[in-house]
C-alpha positions as CSV (number, residue, x, y, z in Angstrom):
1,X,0.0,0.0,0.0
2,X,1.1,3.1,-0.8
3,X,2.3,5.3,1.8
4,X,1.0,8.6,-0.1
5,X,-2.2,9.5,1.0
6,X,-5.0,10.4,-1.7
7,X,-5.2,13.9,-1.3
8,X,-1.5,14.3,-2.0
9,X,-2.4,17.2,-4.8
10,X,-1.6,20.8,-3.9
11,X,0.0,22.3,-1.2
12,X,0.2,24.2,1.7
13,X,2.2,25.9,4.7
14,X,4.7,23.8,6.1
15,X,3.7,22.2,9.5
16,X,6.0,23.5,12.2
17,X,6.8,19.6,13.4
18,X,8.2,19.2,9.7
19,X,9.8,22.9,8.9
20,X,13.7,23.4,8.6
21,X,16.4,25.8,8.0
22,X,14.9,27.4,4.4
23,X,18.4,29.4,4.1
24,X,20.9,26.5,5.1
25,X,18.5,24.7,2.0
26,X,18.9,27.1,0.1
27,X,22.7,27.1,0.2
28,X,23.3,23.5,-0.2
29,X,21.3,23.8,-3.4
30,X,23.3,26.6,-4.7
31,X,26.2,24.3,-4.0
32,X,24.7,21.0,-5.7
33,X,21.8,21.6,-7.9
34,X,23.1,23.0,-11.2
35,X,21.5,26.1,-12.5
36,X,20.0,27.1,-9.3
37,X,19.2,30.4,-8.9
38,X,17.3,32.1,-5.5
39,X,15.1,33.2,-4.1
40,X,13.6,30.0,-2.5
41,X,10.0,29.6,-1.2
42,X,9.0,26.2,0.2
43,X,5.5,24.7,0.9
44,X,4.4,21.4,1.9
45,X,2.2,19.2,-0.3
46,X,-1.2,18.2,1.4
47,X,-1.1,14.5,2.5
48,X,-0.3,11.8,4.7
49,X,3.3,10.8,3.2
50,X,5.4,9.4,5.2
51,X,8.5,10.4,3.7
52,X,7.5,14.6,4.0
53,X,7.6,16.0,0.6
54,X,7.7,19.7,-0.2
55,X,7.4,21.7,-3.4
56,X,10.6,24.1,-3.9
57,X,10.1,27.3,-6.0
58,X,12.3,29.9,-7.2
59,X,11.7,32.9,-9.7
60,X,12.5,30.5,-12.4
61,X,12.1,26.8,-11.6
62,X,10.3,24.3,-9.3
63,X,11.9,21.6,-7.5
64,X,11.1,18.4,-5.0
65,X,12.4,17.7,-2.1
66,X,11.4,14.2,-0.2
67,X,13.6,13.9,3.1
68,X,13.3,11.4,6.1
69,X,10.7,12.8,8.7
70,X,12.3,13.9,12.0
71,X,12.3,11.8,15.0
72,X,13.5,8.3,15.7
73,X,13.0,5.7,12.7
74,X,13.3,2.2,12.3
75,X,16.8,1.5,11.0
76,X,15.5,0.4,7.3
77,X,12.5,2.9,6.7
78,X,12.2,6.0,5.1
79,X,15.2,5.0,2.3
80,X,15.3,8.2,0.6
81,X,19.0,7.3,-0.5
82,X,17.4,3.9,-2.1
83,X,14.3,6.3,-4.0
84,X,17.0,8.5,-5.2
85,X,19.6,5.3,-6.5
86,X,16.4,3.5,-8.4
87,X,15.1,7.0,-10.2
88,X,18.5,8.5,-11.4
89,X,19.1,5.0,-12.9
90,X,15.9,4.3,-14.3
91,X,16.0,7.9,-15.9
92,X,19.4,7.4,-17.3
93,X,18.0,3.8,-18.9
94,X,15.3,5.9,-21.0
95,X,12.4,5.5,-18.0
96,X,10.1,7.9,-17.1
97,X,11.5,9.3,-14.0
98,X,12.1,13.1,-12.8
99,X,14.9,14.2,-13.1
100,X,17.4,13.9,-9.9
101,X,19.1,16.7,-9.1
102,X,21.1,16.0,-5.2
103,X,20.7,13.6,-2.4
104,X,22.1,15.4,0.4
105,X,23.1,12.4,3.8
106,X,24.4,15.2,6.2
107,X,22.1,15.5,8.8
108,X,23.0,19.1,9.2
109,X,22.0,20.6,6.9
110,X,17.7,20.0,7.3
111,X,18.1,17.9,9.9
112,X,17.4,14.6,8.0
113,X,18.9,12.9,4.5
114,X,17.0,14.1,1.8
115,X,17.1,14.8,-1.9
116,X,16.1,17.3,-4.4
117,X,14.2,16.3,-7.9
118,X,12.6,17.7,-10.2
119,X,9.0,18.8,-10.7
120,X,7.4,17.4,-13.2
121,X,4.5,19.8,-14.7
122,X,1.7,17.0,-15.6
123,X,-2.1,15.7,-15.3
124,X,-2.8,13.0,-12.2
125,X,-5.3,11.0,-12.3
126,X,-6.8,10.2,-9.0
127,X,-10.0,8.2,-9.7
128,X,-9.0,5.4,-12.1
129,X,-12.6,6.1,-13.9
130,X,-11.3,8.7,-15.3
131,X,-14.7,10.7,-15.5
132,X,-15.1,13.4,-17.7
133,X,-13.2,11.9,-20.1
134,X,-14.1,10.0,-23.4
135,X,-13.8,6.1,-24.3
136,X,-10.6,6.3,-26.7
137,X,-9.2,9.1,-24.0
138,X,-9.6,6.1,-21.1
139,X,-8.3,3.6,-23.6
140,X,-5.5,5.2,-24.1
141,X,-4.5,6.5,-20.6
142,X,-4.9,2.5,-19.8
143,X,-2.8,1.3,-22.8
144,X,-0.1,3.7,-21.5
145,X,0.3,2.7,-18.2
146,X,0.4,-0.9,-19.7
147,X,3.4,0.2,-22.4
148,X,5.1,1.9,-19.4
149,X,5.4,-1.1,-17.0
150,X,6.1,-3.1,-19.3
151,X,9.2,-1.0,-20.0
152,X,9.7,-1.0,-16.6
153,X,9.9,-4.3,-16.3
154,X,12.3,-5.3,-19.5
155,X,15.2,-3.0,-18.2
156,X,18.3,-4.6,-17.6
157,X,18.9,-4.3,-14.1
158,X,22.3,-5.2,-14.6
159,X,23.1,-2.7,-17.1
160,X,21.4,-0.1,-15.3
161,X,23.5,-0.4,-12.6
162,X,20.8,-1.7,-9.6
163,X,21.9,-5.8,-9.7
164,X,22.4,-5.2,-5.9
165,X,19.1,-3.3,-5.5
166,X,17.7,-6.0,-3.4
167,X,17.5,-9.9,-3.3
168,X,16.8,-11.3,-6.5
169,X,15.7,-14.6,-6.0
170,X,11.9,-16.2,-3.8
171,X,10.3,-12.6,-4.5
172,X,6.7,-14.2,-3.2
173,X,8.1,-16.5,-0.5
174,X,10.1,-13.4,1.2
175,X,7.1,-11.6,0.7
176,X,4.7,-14.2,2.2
177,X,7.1,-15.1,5.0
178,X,7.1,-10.8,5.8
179,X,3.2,-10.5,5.3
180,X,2.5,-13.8,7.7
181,X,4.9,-12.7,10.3
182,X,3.1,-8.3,10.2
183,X,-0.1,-10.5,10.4
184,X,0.8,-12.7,13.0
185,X,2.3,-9.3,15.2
186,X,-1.1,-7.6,14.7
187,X,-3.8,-10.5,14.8
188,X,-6.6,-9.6,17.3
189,X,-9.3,-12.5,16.1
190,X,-9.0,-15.8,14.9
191,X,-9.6,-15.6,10.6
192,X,-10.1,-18.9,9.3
193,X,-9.3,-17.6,6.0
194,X,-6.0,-16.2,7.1
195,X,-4.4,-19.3,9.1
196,X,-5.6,-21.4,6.0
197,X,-3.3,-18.8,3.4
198,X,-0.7,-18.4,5.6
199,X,-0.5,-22.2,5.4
200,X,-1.2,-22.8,1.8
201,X,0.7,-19.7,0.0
202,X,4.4,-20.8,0.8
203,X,3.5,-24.1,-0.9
204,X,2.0,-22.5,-3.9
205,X,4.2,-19.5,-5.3
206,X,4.9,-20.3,-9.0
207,X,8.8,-20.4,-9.8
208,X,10.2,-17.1,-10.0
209,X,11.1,-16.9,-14.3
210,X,12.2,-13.3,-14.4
211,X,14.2,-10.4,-12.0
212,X,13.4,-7.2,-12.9
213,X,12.9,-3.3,-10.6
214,X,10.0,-4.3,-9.0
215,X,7.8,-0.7,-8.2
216,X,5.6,-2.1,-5.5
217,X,2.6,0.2,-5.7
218,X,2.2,0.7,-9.3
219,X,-1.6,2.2,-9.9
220,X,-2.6,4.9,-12.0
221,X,-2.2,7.5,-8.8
222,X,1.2,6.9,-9.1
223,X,2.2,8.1,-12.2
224,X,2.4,12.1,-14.0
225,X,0.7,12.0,-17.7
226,X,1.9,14.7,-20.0
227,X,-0.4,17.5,-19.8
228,X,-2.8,16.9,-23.0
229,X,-1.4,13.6,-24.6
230,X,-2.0,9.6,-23.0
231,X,1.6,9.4,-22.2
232,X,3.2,8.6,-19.0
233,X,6.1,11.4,-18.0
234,X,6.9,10.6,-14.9
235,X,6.0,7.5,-12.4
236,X,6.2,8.5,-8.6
237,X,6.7,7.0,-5.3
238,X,9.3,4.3,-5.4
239,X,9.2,3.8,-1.8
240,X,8.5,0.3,-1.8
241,X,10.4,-0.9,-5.2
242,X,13.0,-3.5,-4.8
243,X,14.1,-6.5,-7.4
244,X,11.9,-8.8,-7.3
245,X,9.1,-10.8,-9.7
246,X,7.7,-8.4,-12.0
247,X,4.4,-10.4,-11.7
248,X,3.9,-8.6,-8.8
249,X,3.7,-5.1,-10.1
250,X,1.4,-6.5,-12.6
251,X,-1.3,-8.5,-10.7
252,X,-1.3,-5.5,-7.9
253,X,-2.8,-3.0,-10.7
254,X,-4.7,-6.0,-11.8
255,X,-6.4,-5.7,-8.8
256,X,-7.8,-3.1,-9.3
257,X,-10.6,-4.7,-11.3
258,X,-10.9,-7.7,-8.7
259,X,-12.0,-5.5,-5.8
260,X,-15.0,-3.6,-5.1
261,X,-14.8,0.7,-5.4
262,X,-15.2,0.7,-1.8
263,X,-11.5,-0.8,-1.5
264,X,-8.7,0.8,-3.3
265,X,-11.1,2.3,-6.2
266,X,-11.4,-0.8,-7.6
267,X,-13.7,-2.2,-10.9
268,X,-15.6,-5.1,-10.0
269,X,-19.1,-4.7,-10.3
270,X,-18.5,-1.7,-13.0
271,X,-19.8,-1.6,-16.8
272,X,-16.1,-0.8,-18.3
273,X,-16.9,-1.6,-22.1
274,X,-18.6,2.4,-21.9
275,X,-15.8,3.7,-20.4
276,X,-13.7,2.2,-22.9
277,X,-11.8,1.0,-19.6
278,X,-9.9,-2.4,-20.8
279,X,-11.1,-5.4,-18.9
280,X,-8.8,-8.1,-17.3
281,X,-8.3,-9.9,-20.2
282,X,-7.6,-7.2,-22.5
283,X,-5.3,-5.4,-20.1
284,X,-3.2,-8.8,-19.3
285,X,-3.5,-10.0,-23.1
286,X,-1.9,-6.0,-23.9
287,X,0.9,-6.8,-21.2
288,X,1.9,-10.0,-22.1
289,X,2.6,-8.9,-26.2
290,X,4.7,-6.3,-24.9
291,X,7.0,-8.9,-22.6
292,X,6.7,-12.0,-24.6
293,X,4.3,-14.3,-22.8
294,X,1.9,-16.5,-23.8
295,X,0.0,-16.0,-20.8
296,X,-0.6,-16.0,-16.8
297,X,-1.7,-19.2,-16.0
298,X,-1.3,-18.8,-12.1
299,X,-3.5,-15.5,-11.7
300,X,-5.6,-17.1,-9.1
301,X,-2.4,-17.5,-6.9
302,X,-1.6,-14.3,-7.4
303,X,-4.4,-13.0,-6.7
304,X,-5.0,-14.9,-3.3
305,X,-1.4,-13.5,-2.5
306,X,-2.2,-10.0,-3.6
307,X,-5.5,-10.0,-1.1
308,X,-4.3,-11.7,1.4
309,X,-1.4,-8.9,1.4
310,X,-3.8,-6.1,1.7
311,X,-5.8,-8.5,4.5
312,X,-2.3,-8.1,6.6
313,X,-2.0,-4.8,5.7
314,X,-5.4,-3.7,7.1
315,X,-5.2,-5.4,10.1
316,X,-2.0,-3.7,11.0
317,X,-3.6,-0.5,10.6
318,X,-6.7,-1.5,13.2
319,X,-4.4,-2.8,15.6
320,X,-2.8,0.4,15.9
321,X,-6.2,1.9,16.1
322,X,-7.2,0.1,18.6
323,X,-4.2,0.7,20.5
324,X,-4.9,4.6,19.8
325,X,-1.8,5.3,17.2
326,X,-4.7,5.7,14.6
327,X,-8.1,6.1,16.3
328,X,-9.9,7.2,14.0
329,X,-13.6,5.5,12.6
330,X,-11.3,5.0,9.1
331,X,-8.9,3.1,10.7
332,X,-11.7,0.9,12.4
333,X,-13.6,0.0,9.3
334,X,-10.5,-1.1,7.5
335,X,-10.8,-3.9,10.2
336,X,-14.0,-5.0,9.5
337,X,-12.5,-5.9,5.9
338,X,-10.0,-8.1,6.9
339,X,-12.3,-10.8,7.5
340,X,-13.7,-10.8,3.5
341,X,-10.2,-10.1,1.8
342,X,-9.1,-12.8,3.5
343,X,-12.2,-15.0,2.8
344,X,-11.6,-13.5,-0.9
345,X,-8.3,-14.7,-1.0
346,X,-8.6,-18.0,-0.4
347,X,-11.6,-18.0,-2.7
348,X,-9.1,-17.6,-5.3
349,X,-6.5,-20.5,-3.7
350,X,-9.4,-23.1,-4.0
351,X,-9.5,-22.4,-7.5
352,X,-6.1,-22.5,-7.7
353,X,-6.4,-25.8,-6.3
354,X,-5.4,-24.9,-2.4
């Protein structure tokens, strides 16, 4: 799940838990970011990141900057050296990425690591319905985040520099094994469904065929499209990406048309063929041409996996609620659906033979 809340468009005032020296900024930029030129104004854009990100202006250009939040971390979280690594390769490969300009690691400066980028001038589409918008305009905005994954997805990681991103090899048996043990540490009722995946999924993932950058939230939210064409400029938050399968970018987005709008957005239960919205045929069918499969005979594995990831992910969130890190009547109804992703899940394990 992203960690980039919904309402990340636009800013505003910077928070006084998350302001910082503007003019020691603005010198180390003068120092590292070619072409900079001051005055500097910085505001905060609206949203529940975790990772604060504020928008940088000056009488001439906009910038970026994504630092770790102040305060005491967990040694791994909040990588902002590891978002900077995977976007100034992918860029230099020919991907859609902004452009990076600094990743500063003294602590002095701001008071956390951080790094500048680019701001990328573009259209965000935050309800994959695209309303408003023809059939051939939503066939086309879906065709391009298809062609751009896809690219994604063929670059050689070797060549691009990132073969030590992360650990190649088990992709969905690391990510089982991580998902069981955040379930386990958060459980507060006895889920049928859940001990049964838990149990079944390590036995089932299908042989890992390919390595590739894997993005890890990959949805339509995610990405910038150029301001009047169905092209992808820029594809954000890559706060999760590691190497891994590239099956599990691709069956994530897929589930978007496998869940209900009341979670994530999603399809099911929507006339498409108006919309001109591809179904989940189409959209796989479109994927696989562009990285030479015949198919994806194990979807109902990987869609167990992919529910049964946001069933752990959900309960994490109402434990915390109920211990009062997130009270809040949100955080308690993403309990009560826990209990039907999970049943969900392992609706799609019988008929992958569980």
């Amino acid at each position: 799940m992203s960690q980039i809340d919904r309402n990340f468009s636009g800013t505003k005032d910077v928070a006084e838990a998350l302001a910082f020296d503007q003019a020691a900024l603005a010198a180390w930029m003068a120092e590292h970011v070619t072409g900079y030129a001051g005055p500097l104004s910085v505001s905060q854009f609206k949203g529940g990141q975790s990772n604060p990100t504020y928008k940088l202006e000056t009488p001439a250009k906009s910038y970026v900057l994504r630092r770790k939040p102040p305060g005491k971390l967990l040694p791994s979280a909040h990588a902002v050296d590891r978002e900077f690594r995977v976007m100034k390769a992918l860029g230099e490969a020919g991907f859609p990425c902004p452009v990076m300009y600094g990743l500063c690691m003294d602590r002095d400066v701001i008071g956390t690591e951080f790094y500048v980028m680019e701001f990328v001038e573009g259209r965000i589409f935050w309800d994959p319905l695209l309303p408003g918008m023809e059939p051939a305009e939503r066939a086309a905005i879906y065709d391009a985040s298809n062609a751009t994954l896809a690219q994604l997805h063929g670059i050689d990681v070797e060549a691009a520099g990132l073969s030590d991103y992360g650990k190649p090899g088990n992709y969905f048996e690391r990510q089982i094994g991580r998902w069981s043990k955040q379930y386990r540490a958060a459980e507060t009722d006895t889920i049928e469904a859940m001990d049964k995946l838990i149990d079944w999924l390590p036995t089932a993932a299908p042989e890992q065929e390919r390595i590739s950058v894997v993005h890890g939230d990959y949805r339509l939210d995610n990405m910038v499209f150029h301001p009047t064409e169905p092209r992808v400029i820029a594809v954000l938050d890559w706060e999760l990406s590691t190497l891994g399968d590239p099956m599990a970018d691709f069956t994530y987005q897929l589930m978007g048309w496998m869940v209900p709008p009341a979670i994530r957005s999603g399809f099911l239960g929507v006339d498409l063929a108006p919309l001109g919205i591809p179904d989940v045929a189409a959209y796989t069918q479109a994927y696989c041409a562009r990285t030479n499969r015949t198919g994806i005979p194990e979807l109902d594995f990987y869609f167990a996996y992919n529910l049964f990831r946001l069933a752990s992910i959900c309960q994490g969130v109402y434990a915390r609620a109920l211990q009062g890190n997130a009270s809040n009547s949100k955080a308690l109804e993403t309990g009560q659906a826990v209990k039907p992703l999970a049943e969900g899940a392992w609706g799609f394990a019988k008929n992958a033979g569980a």
